[in-house]
N, CA, C and O atoms as a GROMACS GRO file, in nm:
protein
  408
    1UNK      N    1  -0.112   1.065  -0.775
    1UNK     CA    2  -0.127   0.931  -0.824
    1UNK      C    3  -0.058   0.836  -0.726
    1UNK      O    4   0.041   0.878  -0.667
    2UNK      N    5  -0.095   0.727  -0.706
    2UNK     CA    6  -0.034   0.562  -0.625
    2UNK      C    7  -0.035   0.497  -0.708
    2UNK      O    8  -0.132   0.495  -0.783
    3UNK      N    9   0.077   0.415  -0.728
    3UNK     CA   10   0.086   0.334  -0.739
    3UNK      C   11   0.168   0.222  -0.640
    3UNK      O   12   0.251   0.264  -0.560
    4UNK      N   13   0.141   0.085  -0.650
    4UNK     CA   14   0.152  -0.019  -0.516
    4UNK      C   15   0.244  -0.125  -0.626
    4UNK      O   16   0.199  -0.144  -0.739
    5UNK      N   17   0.327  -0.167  -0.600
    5UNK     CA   18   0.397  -0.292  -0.671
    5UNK      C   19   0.413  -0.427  -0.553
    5UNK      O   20   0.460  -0.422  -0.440
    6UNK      N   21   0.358  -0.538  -0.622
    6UNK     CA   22   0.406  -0.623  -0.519
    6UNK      C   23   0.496  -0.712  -0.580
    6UNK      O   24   0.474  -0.737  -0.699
    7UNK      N   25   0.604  -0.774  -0.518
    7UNK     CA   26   0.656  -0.823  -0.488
    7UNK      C   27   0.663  -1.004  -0.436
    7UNK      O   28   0.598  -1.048  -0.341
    8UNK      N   29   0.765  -1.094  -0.535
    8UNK     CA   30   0.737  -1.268  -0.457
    8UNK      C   31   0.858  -1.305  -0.517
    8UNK      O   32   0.887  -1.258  -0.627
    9UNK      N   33   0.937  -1.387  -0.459
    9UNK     CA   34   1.044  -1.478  -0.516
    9UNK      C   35   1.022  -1.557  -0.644
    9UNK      O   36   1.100  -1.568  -0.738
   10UNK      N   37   0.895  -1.611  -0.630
   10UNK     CA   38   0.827  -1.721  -0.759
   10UNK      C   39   0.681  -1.669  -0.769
   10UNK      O   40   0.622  -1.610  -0.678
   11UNK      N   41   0.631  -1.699  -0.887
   11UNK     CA   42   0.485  -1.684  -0.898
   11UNK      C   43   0.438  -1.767  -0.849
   11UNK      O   44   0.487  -1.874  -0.812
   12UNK      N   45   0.293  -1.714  -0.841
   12UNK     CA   46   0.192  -1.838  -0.762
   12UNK      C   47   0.194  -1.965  -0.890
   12UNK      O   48   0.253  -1.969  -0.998
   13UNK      N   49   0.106  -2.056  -0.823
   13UNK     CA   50   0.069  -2.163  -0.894
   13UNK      C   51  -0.039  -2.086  -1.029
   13UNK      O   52  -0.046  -2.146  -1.136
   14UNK      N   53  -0.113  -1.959  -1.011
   14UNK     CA   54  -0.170  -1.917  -1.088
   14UNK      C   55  -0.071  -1.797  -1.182
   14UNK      O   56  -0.116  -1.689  -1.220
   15UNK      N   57   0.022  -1.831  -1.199
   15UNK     CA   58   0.175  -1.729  -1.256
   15UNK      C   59   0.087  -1.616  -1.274
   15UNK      O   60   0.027  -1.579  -1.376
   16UNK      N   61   0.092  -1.542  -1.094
   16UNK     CA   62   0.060  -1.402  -1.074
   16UNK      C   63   0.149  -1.395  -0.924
   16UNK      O   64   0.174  -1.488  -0.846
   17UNK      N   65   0.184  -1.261  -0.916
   17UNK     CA   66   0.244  -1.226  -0.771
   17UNK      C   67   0.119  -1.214  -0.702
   17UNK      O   68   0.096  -1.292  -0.610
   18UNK      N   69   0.021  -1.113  -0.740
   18UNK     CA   70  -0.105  -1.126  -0.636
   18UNK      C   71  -0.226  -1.104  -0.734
   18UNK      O   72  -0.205  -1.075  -0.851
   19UNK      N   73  -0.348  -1.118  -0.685
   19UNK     CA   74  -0.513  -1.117  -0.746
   19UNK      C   75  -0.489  -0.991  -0.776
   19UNK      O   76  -0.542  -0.927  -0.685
   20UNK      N   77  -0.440  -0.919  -0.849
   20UNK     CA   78  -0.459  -0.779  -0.933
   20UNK      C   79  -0.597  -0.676  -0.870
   20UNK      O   80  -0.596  -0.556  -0.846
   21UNK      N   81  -0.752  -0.819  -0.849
   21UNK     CA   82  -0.841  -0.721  -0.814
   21UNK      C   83  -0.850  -0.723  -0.735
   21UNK      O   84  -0.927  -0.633  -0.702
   22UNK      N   85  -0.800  -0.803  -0.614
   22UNK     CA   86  -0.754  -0.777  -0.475
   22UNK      C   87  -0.741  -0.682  -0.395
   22UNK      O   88  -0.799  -0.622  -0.305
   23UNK      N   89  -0.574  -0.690  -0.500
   23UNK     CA   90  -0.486  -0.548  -0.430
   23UNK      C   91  -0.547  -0.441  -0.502
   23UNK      O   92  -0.507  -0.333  -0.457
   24UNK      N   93  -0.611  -0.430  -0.576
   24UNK     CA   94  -0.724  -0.283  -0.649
   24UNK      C   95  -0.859  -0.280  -0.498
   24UNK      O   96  -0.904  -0.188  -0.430
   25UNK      N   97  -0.874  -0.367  -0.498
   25UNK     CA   98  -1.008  -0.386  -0.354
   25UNK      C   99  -0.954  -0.296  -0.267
   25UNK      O  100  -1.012  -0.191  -0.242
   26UNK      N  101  -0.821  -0.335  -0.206
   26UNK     CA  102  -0.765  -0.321  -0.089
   26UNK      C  103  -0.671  -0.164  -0.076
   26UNK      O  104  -0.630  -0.094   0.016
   27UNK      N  105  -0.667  -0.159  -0.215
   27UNK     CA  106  -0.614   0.019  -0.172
   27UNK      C  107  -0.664   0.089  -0.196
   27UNK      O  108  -0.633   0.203  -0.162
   28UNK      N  109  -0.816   0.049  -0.300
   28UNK     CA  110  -0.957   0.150  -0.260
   28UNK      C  111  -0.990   0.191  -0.134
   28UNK      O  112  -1.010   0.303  -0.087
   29UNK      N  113  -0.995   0.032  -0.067
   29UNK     CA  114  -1.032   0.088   0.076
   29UNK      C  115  -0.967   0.144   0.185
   29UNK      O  116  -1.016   0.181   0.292
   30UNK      N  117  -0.813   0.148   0.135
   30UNK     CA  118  -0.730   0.189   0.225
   30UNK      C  119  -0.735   0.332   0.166
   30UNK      O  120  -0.719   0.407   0.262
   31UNK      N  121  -0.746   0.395   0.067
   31UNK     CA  122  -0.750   0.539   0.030
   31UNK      C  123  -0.855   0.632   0.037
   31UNK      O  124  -0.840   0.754   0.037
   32UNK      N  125  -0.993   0.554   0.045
   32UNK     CA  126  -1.111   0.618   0.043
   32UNK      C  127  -1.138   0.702   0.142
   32UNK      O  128  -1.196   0.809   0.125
   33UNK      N  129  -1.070   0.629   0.325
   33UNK     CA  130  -1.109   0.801   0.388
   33UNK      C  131  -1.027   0.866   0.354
   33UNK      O  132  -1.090   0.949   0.290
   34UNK      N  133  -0.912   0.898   0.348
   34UNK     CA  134  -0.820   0.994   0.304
   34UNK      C  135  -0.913   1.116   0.195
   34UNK      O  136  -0.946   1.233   0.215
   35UNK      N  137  -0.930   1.032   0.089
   35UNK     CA  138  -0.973   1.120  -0.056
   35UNK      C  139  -1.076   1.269   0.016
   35UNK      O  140  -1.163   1.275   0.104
   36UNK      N  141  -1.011   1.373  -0.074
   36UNK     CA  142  -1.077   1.470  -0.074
   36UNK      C  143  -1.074   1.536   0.059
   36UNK      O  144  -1.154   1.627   0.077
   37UNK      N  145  -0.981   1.498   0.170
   37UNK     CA  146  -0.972   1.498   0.306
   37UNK      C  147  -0.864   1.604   0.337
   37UNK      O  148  -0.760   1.600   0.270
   38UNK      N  149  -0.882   1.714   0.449
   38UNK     CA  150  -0.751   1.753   0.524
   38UNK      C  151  -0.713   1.680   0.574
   38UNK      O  152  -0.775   1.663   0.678
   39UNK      N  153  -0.602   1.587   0.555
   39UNK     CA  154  -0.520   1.488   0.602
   39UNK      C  155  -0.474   1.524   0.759
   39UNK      O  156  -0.472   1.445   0.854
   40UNK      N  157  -0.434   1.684   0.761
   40UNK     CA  158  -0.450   1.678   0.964
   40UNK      C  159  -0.549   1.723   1.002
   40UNK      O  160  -0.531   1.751   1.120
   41UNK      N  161  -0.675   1.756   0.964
   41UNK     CA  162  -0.747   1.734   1.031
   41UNK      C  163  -0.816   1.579   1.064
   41UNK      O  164  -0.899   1.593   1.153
   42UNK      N  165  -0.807   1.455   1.025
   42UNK     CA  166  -0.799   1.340   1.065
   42UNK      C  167  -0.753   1.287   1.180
   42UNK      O  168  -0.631   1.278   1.197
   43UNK      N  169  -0.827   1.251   1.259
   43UNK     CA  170  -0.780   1.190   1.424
   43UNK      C  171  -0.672   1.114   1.411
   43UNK      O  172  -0.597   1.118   1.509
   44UNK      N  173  -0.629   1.026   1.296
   44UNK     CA  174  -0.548   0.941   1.273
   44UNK      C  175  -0.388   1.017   1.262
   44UNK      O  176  -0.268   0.992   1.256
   45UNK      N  177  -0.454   1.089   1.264
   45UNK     CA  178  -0.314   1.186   1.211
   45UNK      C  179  -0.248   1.329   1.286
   45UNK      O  180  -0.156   1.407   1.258
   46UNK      N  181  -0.354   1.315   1.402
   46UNK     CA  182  -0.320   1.458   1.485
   46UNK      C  183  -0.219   1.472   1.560
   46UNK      O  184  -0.205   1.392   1.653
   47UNK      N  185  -0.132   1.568   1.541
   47UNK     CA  186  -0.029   1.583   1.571
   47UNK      C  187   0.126   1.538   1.505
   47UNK      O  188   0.236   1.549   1.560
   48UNK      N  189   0.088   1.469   1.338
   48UNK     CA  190   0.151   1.448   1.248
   48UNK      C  191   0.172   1.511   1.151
   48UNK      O  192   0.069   1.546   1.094
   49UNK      N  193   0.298   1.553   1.088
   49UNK     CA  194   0.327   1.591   0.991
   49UNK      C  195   0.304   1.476   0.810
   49UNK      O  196   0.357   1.375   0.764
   50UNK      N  197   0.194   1.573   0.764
   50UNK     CA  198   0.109   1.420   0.683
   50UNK      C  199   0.205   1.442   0.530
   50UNK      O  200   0.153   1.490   0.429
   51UNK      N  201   0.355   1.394   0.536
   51UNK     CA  202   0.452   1.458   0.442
   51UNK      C  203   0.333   1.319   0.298
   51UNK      O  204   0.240   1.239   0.306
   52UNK      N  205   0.428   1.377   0.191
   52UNK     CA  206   0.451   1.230   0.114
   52UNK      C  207   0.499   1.110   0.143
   52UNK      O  208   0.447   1.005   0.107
   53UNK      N  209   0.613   1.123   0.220
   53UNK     CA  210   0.726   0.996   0.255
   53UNK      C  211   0.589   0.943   0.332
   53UNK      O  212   0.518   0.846   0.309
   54UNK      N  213   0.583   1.033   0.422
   54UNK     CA  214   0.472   0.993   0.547
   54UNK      C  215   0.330   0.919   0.496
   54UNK      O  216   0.324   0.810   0.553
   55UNK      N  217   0.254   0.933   0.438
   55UNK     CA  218   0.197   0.851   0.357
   55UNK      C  219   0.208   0.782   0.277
   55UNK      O  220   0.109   0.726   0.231
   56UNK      N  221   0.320   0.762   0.234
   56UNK     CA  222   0.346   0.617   0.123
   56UNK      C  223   0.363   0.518   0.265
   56UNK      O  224   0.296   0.415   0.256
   57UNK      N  225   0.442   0.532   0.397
   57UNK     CA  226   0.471   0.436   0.446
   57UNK      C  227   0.285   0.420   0.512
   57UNK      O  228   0.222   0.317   0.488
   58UNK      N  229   0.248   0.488   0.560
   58UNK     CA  230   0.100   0.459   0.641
   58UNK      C  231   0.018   0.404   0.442
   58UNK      O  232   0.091   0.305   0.443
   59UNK      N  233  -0.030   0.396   0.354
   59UNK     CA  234  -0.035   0.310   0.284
   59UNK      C  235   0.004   0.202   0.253
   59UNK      O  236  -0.073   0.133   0.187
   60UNK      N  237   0.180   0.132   0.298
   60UNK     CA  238   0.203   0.020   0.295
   60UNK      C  239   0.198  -0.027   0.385
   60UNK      O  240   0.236  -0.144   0.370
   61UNK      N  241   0.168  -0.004   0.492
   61UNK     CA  242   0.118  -0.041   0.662
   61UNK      C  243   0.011  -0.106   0.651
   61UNK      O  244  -0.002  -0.225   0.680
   62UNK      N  245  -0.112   0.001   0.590
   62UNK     CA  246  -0.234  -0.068   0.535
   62UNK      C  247  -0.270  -0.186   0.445
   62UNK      O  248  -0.362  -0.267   0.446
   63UNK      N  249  -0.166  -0.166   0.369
   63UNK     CA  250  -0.165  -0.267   0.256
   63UNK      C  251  -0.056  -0.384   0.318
   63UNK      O  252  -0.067  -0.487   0.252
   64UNK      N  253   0.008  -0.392   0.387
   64UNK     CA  254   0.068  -0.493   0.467
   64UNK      C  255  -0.020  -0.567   0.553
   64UNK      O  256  -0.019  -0.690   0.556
   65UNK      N  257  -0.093  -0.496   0.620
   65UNK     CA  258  -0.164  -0.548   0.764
   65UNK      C  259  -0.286  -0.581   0.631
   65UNK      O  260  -0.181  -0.643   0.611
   66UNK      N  261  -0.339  -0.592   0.578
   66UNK     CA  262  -0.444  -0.668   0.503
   66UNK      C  263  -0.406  -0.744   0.395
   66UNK      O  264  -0.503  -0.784   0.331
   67UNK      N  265  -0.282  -0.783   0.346
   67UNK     CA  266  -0.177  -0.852   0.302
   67UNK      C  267  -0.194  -1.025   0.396
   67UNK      O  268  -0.247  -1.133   0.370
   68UNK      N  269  -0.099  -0.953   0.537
   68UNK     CA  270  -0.145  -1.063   0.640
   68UNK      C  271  -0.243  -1.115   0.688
   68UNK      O  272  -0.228  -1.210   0.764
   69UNK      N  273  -0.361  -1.071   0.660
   69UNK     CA  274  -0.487  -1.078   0.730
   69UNK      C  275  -0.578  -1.186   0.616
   69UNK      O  276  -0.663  -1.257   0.671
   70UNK      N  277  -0.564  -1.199   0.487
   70UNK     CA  278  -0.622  -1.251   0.409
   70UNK      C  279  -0.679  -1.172   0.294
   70UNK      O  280  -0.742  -1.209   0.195
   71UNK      N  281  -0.646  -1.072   0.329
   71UNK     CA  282  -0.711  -0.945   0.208
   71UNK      C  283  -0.706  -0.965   0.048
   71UNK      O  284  -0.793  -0.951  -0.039
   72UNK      N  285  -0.542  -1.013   0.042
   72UNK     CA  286  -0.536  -1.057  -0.104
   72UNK      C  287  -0.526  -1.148  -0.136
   72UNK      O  288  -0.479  -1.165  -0.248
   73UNK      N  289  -0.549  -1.212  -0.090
   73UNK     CA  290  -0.567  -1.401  -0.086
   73UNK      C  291  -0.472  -1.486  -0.062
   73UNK      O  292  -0.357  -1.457  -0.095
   74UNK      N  293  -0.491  -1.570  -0.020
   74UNK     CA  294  -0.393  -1.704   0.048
   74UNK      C  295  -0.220  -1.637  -0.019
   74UNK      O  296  -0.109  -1.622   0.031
   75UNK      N  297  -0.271  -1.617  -0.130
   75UNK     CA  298  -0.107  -1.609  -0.250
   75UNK      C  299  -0.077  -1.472  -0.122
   75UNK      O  300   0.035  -1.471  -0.071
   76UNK      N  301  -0.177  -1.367  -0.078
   76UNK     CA  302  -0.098  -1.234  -0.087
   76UNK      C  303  -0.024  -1.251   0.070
   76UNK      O  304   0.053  -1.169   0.119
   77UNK      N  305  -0.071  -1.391   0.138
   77UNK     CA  306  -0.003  -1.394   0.269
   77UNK      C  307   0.154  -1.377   0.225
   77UNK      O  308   0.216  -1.281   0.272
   78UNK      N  309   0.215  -1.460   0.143
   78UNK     CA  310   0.335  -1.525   0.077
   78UNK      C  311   0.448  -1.397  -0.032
   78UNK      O  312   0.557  -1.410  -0.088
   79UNK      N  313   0.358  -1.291  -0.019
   79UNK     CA  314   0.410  -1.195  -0.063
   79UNK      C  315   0.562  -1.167   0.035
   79UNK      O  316   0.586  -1.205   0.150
   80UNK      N  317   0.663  -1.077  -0.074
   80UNK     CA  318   0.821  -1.063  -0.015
   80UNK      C  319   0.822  -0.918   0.021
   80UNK      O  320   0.892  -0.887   0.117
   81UNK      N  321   0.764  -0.837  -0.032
   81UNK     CA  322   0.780  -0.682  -0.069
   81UNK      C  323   0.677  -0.619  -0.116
   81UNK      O  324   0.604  -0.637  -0.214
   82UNK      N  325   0.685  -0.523  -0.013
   82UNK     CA  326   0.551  -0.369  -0.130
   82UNK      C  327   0.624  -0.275  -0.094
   82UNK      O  328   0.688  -0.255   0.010
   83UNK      N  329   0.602  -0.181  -0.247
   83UNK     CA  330   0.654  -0.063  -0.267
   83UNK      C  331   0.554   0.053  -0.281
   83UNK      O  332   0.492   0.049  -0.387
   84UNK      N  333   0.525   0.147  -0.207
   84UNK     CA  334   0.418   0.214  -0.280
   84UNK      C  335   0.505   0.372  -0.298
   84UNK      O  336   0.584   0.429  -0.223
   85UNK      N  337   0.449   0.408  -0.430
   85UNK     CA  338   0.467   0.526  -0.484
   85UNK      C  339   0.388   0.649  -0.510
   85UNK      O  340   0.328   0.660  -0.616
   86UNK      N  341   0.384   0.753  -0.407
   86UNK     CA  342   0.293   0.890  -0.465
   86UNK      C  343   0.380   0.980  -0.544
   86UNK      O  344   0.496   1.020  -0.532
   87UNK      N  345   0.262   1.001  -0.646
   87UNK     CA  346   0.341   1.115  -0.746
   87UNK      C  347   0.260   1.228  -0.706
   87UNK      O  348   0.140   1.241  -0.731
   88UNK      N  349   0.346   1.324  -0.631
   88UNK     CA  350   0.255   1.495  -0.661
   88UNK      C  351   0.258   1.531  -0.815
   88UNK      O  352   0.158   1.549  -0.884
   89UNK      N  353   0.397   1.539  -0.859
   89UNK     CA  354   0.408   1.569  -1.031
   89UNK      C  355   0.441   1.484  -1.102
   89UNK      O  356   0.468   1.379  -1.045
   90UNK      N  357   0.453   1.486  -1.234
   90UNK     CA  358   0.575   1.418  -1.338
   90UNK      C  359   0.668   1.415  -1.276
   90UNK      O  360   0.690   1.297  -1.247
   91UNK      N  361   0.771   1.507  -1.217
   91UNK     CA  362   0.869   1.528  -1.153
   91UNK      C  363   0.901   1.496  -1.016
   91UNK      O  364   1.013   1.458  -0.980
   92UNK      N  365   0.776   1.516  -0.920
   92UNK     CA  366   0.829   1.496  -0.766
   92UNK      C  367   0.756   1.361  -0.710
   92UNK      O  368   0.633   1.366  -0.723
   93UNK      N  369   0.790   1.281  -0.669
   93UNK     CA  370   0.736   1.166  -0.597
   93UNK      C  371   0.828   1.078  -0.481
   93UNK      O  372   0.951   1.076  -0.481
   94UNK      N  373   0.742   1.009  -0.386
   94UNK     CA  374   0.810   0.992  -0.298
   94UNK      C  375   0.788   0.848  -0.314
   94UNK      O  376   0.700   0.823  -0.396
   95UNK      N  377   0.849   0.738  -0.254
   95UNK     CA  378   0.872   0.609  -0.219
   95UNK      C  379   0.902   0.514  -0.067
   95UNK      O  380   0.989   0.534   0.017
   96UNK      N  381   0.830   0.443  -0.069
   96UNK     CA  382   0.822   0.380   0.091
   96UNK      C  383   0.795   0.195   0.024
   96UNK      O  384   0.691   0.142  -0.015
   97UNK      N  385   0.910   0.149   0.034
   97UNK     CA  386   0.947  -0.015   0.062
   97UNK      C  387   0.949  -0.068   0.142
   97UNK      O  388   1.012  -0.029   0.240
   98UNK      N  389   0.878  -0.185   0.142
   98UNK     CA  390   0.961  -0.259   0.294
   98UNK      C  391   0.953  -0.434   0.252
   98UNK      O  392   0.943  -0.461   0.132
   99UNK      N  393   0.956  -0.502   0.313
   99UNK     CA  394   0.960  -0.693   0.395
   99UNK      C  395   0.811  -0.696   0.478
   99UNK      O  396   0.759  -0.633   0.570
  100UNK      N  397   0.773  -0.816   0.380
  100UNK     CA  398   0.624  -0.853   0.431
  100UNK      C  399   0.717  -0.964   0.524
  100UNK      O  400   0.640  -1.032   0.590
  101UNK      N  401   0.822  -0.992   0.541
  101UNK     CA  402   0.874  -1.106   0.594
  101UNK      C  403   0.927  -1.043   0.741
  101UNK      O  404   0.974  -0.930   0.758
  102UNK      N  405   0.900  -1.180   0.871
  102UNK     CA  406   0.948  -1.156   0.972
  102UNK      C  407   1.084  -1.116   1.037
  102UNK      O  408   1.091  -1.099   1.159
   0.00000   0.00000   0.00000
């Protein structure tokens, strides 16, 4: 399971941190080649160890760099923080935070 939290000092003028179906748009498309995939066999990834840690941060990379780009709309430029979370179990999951800020 992923889950993505974002992050803002104040809400938008529309009292939301970001377009909900946005950031649902944007980590469809950031997850879809992955799905169902040997993760090293992927060019993107050869010669990487494809841990958990290791993919929560290459998911908020993705979701950062289309953050900045216009992906989640004007509001998601203005974003402070994303957190994304994979759960292998109930029990084991990993976490990768960072600063949408310079």
């Amino acid at each position: 399971m992923v889950d993505v939290a974002f992050y803002r000092e104040h809400l938008t003028a529309q009292n939301v941190v970001v377009d909900i179906g946005a950031a649902l748009d944007v980590l469809s498309k950031t997850l879809k080649p992955l799905s169902y995939q040997n993760l090293d066999a992927l060019p993107q990834f050869k010669g990487v160890l494809t841990t958990t840690e290791f993919l929560c941060r290459y998911i908020f990379n993705a979701i950062a760099a289309a953050a900045r780009e216009g992906a989640l709309g004007d509001d998601g430029q203005t974003l402070s923080r994303i957190r994304v979370t994979l759960s292998e179990t109930d029990l084991a999951r990993a976490t990768f935070e960072g600063s949408l800020r310079a």
